[in-house]
N, C-alpha and C positions, 0 to 999 in steps of 0.2 A: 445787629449786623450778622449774614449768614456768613461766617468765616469758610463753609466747606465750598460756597458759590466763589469767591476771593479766591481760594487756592485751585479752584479745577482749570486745568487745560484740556482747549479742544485736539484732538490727537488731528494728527493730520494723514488724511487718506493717500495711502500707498497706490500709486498708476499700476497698472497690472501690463507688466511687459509683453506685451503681444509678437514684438519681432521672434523672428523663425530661428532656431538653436542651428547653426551651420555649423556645431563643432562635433564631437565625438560622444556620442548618449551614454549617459553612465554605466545601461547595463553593458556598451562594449567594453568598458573599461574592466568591467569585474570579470571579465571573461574573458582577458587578456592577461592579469593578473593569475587568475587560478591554472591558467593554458603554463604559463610562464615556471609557474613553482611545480607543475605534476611534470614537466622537463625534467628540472632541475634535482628532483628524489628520483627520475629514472637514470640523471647521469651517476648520481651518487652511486645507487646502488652496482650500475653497473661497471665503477670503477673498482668498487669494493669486491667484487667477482673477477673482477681481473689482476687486484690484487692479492687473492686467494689464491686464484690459478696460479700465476708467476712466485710469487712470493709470500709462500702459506707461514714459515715460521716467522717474520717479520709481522705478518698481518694477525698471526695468536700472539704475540708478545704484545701488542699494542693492548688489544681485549683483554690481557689478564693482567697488566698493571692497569688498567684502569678497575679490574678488581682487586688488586692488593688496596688500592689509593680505598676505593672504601672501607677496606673492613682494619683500613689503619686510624680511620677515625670512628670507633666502635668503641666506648669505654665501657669496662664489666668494672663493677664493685663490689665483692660478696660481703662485704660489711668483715665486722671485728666480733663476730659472735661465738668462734672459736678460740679467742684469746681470752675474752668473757669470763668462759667455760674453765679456763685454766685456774681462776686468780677468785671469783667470784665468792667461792663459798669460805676464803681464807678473810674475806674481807668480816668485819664486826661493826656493831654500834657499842660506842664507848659510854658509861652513863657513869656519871659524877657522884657522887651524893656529899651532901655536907649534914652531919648531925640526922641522918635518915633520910633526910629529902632531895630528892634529885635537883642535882647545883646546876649541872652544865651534862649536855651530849654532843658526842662528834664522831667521828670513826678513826678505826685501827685495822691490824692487820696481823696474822701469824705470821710470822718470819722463818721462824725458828723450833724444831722438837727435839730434846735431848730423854731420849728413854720415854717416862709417860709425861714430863715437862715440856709447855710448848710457850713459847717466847712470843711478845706479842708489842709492835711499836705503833706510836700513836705521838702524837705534838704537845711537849708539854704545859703547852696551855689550855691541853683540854683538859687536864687531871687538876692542875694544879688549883689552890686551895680544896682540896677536896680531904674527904677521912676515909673514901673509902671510894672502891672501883667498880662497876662491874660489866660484863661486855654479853652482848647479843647475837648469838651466832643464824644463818639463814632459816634452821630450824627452828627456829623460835627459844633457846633453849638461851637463860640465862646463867653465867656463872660470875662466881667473884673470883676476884684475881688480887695476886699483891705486886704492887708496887716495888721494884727492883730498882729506880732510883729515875733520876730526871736530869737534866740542865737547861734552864729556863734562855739561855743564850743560843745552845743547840738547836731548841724548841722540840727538844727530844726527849720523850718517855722509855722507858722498858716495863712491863707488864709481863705477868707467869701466870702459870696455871699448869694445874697437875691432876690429868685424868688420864682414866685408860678408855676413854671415848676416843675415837679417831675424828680429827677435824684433820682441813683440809689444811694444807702450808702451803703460802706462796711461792712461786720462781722466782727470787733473785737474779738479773739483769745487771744493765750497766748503762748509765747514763754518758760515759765515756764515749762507748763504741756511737751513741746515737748523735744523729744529725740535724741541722735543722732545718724544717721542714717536713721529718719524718711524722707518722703518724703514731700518735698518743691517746692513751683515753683513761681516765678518774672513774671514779668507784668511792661512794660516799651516802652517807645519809642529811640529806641538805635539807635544812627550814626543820619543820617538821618531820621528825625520825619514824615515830608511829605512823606514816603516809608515804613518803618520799624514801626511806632507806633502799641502800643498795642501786640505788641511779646510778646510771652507765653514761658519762658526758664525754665526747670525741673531740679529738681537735688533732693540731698540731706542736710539735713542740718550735714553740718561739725564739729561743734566743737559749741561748745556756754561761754559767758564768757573771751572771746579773748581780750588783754590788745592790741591793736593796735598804734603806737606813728603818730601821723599827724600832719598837719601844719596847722594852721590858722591863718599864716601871708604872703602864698605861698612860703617859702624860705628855714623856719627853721622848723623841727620838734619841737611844744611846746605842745603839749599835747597828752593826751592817753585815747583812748576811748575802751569802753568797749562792745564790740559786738557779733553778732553770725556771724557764719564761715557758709559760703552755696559753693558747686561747681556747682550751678545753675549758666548758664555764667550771669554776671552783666556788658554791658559795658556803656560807656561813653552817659548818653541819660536817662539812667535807673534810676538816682542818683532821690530820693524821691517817687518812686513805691512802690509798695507794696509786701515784700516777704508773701506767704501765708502757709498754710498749706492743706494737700490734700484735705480736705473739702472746702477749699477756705476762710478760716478766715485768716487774718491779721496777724502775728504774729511779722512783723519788718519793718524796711523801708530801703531798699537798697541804701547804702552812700557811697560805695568804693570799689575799688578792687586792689589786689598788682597785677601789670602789667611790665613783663620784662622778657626777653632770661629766659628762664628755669622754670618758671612762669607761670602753667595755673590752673585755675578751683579753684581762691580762693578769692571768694571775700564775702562783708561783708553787714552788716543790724543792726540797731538801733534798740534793743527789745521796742516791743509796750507798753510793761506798762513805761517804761522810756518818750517814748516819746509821750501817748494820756494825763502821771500825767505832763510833764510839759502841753501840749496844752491845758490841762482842768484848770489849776492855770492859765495862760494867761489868757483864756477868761474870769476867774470870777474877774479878775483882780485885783490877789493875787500878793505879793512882789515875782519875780523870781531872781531875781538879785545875784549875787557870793558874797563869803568876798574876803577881798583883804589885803595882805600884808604892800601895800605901797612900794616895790623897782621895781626899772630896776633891768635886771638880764644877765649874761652872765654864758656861760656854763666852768667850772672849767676845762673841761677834752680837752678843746682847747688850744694846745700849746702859742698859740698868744695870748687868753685872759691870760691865766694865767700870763704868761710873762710879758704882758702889767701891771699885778697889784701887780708884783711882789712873786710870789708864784709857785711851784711847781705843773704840771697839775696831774690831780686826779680826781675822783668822788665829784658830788655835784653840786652847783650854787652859782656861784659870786656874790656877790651882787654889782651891778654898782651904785645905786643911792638910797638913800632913801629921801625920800619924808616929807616935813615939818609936823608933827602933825599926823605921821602915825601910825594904828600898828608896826612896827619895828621900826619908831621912838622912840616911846613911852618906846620901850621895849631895847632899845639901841645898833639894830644894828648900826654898821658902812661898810662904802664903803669899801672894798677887806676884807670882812668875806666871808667865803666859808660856805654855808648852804652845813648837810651833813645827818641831820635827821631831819625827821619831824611829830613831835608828835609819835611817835615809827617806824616809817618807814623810809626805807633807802630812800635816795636822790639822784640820779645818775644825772640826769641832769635838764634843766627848766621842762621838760616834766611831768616828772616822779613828782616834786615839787607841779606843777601845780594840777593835777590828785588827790594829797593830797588835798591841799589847798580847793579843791571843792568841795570835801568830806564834808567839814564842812560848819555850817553855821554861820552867823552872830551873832559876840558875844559869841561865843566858845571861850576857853581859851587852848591855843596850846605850846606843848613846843617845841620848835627849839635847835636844837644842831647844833654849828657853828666851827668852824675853824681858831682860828685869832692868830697871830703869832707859831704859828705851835703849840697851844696850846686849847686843845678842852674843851668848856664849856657850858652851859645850857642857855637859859633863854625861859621865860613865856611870852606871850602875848598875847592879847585878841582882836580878829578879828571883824571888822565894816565892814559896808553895802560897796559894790564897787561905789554905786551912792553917 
């Protein structure tokens, strides 16, 4: 069967209107039309001449905010290649070595020159496990430096070197005075240092004050640090650079970033007066050291810890061990008390404890509210050196 005979239809022929058009033929219409509008730009105009005539300073003010209104929506951005210039050649690549071989790189910064001594801070997770240091300046020029000390909680390094080379030292800023909003930019050697060092990444600063929880035993989150929020990208390379501000002063040092599926444009930086007052107490070589409680610690809100010590899971921190002759000796914790405050702050986990804890100093007198047979009670006790 011819299916295309089946589907065809016959069209059906259009009568061709023969009656005589008694209306108005198009081309008068277009010629009533254009009659109409060359009127209408002669009135204009010639209202616009009579409002010159009579009323000239009325009729230029109109004209010239109509030119203010454009050149207020005109944006110039000369970029940040003047702050660059400031801070750029202060910046370093950091290289690790352990036993000879390079363990880990990342970057640093000169902060600091006393005579022909120049002070140099970096994140102490880039050095750490390391035997030895040495840093890369824009010149290509490597030196070793020695280690002046560290705090793995800080995530802060000091680094020296003693030449009568001139490098360059950075501006110190202030992450105080800045805003958010304002504009930021990182200085780092990211991925690949022999390729990618010295990247210049912009952004804004995000948020400031940021309570972050991290881990400084690589497994568990046990502490919480307190930093600025930039979407200046930071990656892995970057960690002890220098976040600045558009002038190109210092205002932080780049430590981290949250990285994962749904995750971009937040990463973090240690405000500089936190970290140039510890660098400055290091080298005068002032006590930096924590107080310290005296327990191991397990986290209450772990089904399996709790379990294991007999207690329902909850907010707080276990205490697994107390230590002969400790503050909490002293003060009479015992093993499976559940800390659940501390000195008036809530306790959710080791983190959140710790974060306390550090707050204060040696020989402060703290009062802990604990947990112990399902029954919550006070006690006082007075915090000593962690050395």
């Amino acid at each position: 069967m011819d299916y295309n005979n089946l589907n065809y239809i016959e069209p059906i022929p259009v009568k061709e209107n023969k009656e005589k058009n008694n209306g108005i033929g198009m081309g008068k219409v277009v010629a009533l039309v254009i009659f109409t509008a060359i009127i209408s730009v002669l009135i204009g105009a010639g209202a616009l001449l009579l409002l010159f005539h009579f009323y000239p300073d009325f009729a230029r003010d109109q004209i010239t905010n109509i030119t203010k209104t454009e050149k207020e929506v005109t944006v110039t951005d000369t970029g940040i290649a003047d702050g660059v210039e400031k801070i750029y050649n202060a910046v370093v690549v950091v290289k690790t070595y352990q036993r000879g071989q390079l363990y880990a790189t990342g970057t640093g910064f000169v902060y600091k020159k006393d005579n022909d001594k120049y002070y140099l801070l970096t994140n102490y997770h880039v050095i750490q496990n390391g035997n030895s240091v040495g840093v890369v300046f824009t010149d290509g020029t490597e030196e070793q430096v020695t280690i002046e000390g560290g705090d793995k909680y800080a995530d802060l390094a000091v680094l020296s070197l003693t030449s009568k080379k001139e490098y360059q030292v950075a501006e110190i800023g202030s992450s105080i005075d800045m805003r958010v909003g304002d504009t930021v930019f990182a200085i780092g050697a990211p991925l690949d240092y022999s390729v990618y060092s010295w990247s210049v990444t912009r952004g804004i600063l995000s948020g400031k004050d940021r309570e972050v929880e991290v881990s400084t035993n690589g497994y568990q989150n046990d502490w919480i640090m307190q930093v600025l929020q930039t979407d200046a990208a930071i990656n892995n390379g970057n960690s002890g650079g220098p976040l600045c501000n558009a002038n190109g002063q210092v205002i932080g040092i780049n430590n981290m970033k949250l990285a994962s599926t749904g995750i971009e444009g937040m990463g973090f930086a240690i405000p500089i007066e936190e970290a140039t007052s510890y660098a400055d107490a290091l080298i005068k070589g002032e006590d930096v050291s924590r107080p310290y409680l005296g327990i191991s610690m397990a986290e209450a809100s772990n089904i399996y810890s709790a379990r294991n010590y007999g207690i329902s899971a909850m907010d707080g921190v276990i205490v697994a061990e107390v230590a002969s002759g400790s503050p909490a000796a002293k003060a009479g914790l015992k093993v499976g008390d559940v800390i659940t405050d501390f000195n008036g702050a809530a306790v959710s986990n080791i983190a959140a404890l710790r974060y306390q804890l550090y707050k204060c100093k040696s020989g402060d007198t703290v009062t802990v509210k604990i947990m112990r047979n399902n029954k919550v009670s006070s006690v006082k006790l007075t915090l000593t050196n962690s050395n």
